[in-house]
GUKOLKE-241868 format. One line per field, with one value per atom (N, C-alpha, C, O): residue in three letters; atom name; x negated, y negated, z. Coordinates in nm, 3 decimals, padded with zeros to 5 digits, m for minus. Example, Ala and Ser with C-alpha at 12.3 -4.5 7.8 and 13.67 -1.06 7.14 Angstrom:
residu = ALA/ALA/ALA/ALA/SER/SER/SER/SER
atome = N/CA/C/O/N/CA/C/O
xx = m01.319/m01.230/m01.320/m01.424/m01.285/m01.367/m01.290/m01.341
yy = 00.569/00.450/00.330/00.332/00.225/00.106/m00.003/m00.114
zz = 00.780/00.780/00.780/00.846/00.708/00.714/00.787/00.804
This chain:
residu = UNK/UNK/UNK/UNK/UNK/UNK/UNK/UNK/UNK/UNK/UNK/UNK/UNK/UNK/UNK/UNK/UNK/UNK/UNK/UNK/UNK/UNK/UNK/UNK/UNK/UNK/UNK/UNK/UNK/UNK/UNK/UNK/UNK/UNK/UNK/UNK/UNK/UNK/UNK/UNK/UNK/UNK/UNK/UNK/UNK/UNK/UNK/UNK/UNK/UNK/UNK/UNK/UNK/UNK/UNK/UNK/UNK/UNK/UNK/UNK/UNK/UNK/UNK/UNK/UNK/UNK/UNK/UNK/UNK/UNK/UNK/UNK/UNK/UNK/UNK/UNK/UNK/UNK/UNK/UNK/UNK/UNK/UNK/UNK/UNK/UNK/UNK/UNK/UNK/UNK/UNK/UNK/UNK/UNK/UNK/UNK/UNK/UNK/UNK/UNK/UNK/UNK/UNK/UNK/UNK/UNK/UNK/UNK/UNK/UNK/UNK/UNK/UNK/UNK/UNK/UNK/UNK/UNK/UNK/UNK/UNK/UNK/UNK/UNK/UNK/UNK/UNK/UNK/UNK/UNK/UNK/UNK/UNK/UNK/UNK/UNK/UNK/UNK/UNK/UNK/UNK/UNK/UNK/UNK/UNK/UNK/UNK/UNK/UNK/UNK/UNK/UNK/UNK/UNK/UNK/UNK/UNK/UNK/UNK/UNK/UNK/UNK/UNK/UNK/UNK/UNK/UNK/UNK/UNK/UNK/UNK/UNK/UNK/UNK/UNK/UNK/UNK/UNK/UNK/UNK/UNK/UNK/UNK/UNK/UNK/UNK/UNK/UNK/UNK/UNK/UNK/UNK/UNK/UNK/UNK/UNK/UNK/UNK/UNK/UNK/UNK/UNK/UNK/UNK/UNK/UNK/UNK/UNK/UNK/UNK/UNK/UNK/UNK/UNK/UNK/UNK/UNK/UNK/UNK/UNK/UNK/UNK/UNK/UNK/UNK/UNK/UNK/UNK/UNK/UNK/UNK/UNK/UNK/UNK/UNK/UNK/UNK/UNK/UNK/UNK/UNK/UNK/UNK/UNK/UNK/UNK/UNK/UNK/UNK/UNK/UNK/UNK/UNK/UNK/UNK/UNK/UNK/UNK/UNK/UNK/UNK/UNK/UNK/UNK/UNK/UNK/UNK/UNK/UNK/UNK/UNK/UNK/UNK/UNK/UNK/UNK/UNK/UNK/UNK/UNK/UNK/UNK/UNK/UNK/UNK/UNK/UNK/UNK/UNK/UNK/UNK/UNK/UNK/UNK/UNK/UNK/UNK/UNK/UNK/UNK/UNK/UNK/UNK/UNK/UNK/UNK/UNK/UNK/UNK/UNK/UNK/UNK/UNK/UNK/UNK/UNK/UNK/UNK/UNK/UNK/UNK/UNK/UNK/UNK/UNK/UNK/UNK/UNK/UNK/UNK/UNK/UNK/UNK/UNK/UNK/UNK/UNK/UNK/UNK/UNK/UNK/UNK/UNK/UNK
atome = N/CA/C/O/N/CA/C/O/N/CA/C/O/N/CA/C/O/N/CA/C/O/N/CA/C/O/N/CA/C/O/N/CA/C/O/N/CA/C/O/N/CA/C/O/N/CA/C/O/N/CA/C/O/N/CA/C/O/N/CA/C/O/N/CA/C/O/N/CA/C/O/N/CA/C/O/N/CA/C/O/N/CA/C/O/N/CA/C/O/N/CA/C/O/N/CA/C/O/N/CA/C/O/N/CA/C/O/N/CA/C/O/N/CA/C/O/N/CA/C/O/N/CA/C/O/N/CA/C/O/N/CA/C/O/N/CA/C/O/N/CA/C/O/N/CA/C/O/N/CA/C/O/N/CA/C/O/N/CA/C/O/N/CA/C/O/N/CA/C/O/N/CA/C/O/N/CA/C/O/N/CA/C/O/N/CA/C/O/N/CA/C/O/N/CA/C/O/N/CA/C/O/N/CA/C/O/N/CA/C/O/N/CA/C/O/N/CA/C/O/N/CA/C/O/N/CA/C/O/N/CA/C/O/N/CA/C/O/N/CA/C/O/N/CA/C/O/N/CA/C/O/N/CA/C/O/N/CA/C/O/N/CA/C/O/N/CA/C/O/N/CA/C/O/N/CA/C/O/N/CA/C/O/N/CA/C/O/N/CA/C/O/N/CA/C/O/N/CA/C/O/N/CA/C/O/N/CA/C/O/N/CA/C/O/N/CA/C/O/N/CA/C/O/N/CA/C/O/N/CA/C/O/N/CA/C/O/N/CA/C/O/N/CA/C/O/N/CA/C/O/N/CA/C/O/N/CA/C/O/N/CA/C/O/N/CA/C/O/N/CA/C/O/N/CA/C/O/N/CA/C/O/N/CA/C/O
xx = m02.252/m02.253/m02.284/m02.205/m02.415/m02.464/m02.321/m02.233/m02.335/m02.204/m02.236/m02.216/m02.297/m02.309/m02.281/m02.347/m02.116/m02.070/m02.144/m02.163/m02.184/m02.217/m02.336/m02.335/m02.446/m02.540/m02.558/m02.644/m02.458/m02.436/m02.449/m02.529/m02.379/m02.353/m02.496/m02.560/m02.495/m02.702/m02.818/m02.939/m02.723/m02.825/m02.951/m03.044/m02.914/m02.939/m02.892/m02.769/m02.955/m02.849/m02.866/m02.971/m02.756/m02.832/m02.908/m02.863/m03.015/m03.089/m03.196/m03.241/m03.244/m03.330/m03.460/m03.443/m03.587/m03.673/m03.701/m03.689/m03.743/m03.843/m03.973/m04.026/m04.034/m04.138/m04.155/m04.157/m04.165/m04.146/m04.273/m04.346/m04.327/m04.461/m04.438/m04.352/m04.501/m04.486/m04.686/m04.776/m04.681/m04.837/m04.880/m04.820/m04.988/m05.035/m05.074/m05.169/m04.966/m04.939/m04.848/m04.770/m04.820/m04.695/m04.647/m04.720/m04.528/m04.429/m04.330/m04.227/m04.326/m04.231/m04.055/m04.023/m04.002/m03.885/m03.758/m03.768/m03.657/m03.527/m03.412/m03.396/m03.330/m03.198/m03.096/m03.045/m03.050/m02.956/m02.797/m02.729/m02.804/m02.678/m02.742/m02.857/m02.616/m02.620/m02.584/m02.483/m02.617/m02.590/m02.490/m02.479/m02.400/m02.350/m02.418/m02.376/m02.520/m02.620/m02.680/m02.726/m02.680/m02.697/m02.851/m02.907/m02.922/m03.039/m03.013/m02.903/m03.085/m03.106/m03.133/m03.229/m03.032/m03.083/m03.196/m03.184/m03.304/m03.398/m03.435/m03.485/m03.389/m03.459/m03.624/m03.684/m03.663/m03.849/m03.845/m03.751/m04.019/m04.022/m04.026/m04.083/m03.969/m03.925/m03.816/m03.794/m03.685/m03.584/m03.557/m03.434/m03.605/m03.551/m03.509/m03.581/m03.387/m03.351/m03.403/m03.409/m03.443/m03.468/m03.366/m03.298/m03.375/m03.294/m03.383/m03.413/m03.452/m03.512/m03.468/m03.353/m03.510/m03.509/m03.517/m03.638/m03.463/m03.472/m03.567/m03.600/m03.657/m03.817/m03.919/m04.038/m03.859/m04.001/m04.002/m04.098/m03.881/m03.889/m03.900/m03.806/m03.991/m04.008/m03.919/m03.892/m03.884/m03.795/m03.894/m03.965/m03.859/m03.978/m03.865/m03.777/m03.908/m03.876/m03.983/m04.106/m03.893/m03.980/m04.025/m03.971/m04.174/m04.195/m04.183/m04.109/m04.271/m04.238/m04.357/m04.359/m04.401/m04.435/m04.436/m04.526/m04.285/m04.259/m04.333/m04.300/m04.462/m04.492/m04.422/m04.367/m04.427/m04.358/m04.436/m04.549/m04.382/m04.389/m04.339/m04.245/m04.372/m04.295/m04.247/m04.325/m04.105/m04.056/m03.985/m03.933/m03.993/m03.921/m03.774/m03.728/m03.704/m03.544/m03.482/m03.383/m03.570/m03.507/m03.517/m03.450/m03.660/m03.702/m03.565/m03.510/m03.559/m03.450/m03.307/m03.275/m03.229/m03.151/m03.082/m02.973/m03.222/m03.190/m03.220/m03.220/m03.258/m03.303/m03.132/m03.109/m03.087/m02.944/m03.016/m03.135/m02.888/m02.948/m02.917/m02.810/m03.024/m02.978/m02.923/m02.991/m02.800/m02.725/m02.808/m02.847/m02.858/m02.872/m02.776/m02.667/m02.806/m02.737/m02.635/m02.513/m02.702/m02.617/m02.612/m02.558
yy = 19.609/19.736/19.710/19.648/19.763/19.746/19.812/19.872/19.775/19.767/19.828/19.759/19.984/20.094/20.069/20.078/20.024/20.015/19.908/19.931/19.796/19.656/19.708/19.670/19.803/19.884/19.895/19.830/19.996/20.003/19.863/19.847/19.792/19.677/19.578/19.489/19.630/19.539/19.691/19.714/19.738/19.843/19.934/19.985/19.934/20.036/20.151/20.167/20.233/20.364/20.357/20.311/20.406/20.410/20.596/20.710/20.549/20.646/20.672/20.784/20.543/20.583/20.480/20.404/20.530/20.525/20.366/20.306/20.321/20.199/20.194/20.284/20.070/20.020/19.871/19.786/19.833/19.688/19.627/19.720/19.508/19.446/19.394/19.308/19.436/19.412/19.368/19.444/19.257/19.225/19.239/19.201/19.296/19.327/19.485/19.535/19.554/19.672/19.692/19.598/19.819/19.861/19.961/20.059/19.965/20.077/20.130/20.062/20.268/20.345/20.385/20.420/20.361/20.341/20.382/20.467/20.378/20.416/20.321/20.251/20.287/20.196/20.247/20.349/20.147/20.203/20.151/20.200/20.020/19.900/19.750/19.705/19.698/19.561/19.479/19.524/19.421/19.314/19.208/19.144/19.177/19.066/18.950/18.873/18.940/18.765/18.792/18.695/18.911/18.932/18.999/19.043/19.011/19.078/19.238/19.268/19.333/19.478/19.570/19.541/19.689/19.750/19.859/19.920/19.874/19.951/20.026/19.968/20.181/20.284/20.284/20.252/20.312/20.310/20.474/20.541/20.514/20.654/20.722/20.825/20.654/20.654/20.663/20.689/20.631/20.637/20.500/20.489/20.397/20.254/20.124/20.065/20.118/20.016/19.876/19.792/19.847/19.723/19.627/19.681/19.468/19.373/19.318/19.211/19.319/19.258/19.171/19.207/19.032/18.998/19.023/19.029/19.036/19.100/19.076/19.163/18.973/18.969/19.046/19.057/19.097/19.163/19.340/19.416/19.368/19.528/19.560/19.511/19.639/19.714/19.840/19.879/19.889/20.010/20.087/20.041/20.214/20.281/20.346/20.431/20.277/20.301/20.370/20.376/20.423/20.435/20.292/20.181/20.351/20.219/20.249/20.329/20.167/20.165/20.343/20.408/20.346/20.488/20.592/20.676/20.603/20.748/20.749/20.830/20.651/20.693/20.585/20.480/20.605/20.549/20.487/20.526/20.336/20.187/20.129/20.192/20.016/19.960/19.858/19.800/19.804/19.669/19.602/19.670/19.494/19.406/19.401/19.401/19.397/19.389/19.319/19.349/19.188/19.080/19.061/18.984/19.177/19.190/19.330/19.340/19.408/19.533/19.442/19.441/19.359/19.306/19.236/19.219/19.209/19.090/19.104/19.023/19.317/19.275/19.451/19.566/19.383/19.510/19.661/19.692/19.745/19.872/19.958/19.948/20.036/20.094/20.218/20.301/20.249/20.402/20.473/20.442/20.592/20.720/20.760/20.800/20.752/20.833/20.943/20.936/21.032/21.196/21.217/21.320
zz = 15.221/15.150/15.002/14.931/14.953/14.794/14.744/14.806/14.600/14.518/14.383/14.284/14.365/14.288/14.137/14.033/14.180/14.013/13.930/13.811/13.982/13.899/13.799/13.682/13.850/13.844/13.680/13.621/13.604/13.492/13.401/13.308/13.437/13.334/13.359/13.304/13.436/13.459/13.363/13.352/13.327/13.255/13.306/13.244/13.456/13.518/13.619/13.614/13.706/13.706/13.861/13.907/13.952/14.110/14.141/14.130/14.176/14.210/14.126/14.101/14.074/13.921/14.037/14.133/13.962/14.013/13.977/13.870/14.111/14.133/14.181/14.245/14.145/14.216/14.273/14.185/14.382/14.410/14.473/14.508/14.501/14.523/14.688/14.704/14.792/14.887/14.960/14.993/14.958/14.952/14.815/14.715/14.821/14.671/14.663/14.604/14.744/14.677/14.606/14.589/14.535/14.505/14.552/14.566/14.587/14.651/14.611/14.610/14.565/14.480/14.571/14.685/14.478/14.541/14.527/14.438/14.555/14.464/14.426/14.526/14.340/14.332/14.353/14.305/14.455/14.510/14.400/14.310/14.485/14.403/14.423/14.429/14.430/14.402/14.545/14.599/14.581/14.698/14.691/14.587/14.813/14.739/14.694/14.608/14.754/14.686/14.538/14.477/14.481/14.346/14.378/14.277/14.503/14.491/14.488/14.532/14.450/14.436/14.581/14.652/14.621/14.732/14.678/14.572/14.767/14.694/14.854/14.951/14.844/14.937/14.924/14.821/15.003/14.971/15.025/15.068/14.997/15.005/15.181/15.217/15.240/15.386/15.431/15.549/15.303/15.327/15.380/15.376/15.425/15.484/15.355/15.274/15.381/15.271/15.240/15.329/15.107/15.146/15.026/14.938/15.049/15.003/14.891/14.943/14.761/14.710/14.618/14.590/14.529/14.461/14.303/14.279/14.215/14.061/14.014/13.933/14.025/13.992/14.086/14.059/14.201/14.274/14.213/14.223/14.156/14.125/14.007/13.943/13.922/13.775/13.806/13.919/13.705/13.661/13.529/13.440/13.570/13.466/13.307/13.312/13.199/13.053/12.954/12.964/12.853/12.731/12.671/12.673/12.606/12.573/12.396/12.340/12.342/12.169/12.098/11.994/12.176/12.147/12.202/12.195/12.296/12.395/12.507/12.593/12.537/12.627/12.789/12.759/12.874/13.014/13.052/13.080/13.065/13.137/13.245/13.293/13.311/13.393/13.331/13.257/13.343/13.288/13.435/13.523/13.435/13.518/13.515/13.401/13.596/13.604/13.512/13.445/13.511/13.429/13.310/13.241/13.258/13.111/13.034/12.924/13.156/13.141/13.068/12.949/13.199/13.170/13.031/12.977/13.013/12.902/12.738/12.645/12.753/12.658/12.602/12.641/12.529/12.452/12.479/12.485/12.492/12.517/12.363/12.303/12.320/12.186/12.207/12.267/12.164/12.144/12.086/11.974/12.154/12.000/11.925/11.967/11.823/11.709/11.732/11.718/11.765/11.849/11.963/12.004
């Protein structure tokens, strides 16, 4: 059973949109939680769960000029999250 809460403190949210590399496509996805082996549960747009690794999935952010990117789990992770102001 993925593990929801850990989610936050990895600086991401469950149910926030993914994309993960399966061949050399990409496949849009959802986050679920956390696994116990430390890999990510990720729903695909079928509803079937999958077990991935923290390097196979991007998460979509602002980038340095408002507009929306993909970043890697491990680039997310590692890099401090900034408070707004208000």
């Amino acid at each position: 059973m993925p593990d929801r809460a850990r989610l936050p403190a990895l600086g991401l949210q469950p149910g926030e949109p993914v994309r993960f590399r399966r061949g050399t496509r990409w496949h849009d996805g959802r986050l679920v939680g956390v696994e116990p082996d430390g890999s990510l549960q990720v729903t695909d747009r079928k509803g079937a769960a999958r077990s991935l690794p923290l390097a196979c999935i991007e998460v979509r952010r602002r980038g340095p000029r408002g507009a929306t990117v993909w970043r890697s789990v491990p680039a997310v992770i590692s890099q401090p999250e900034q408070l707004d102001l208000w």
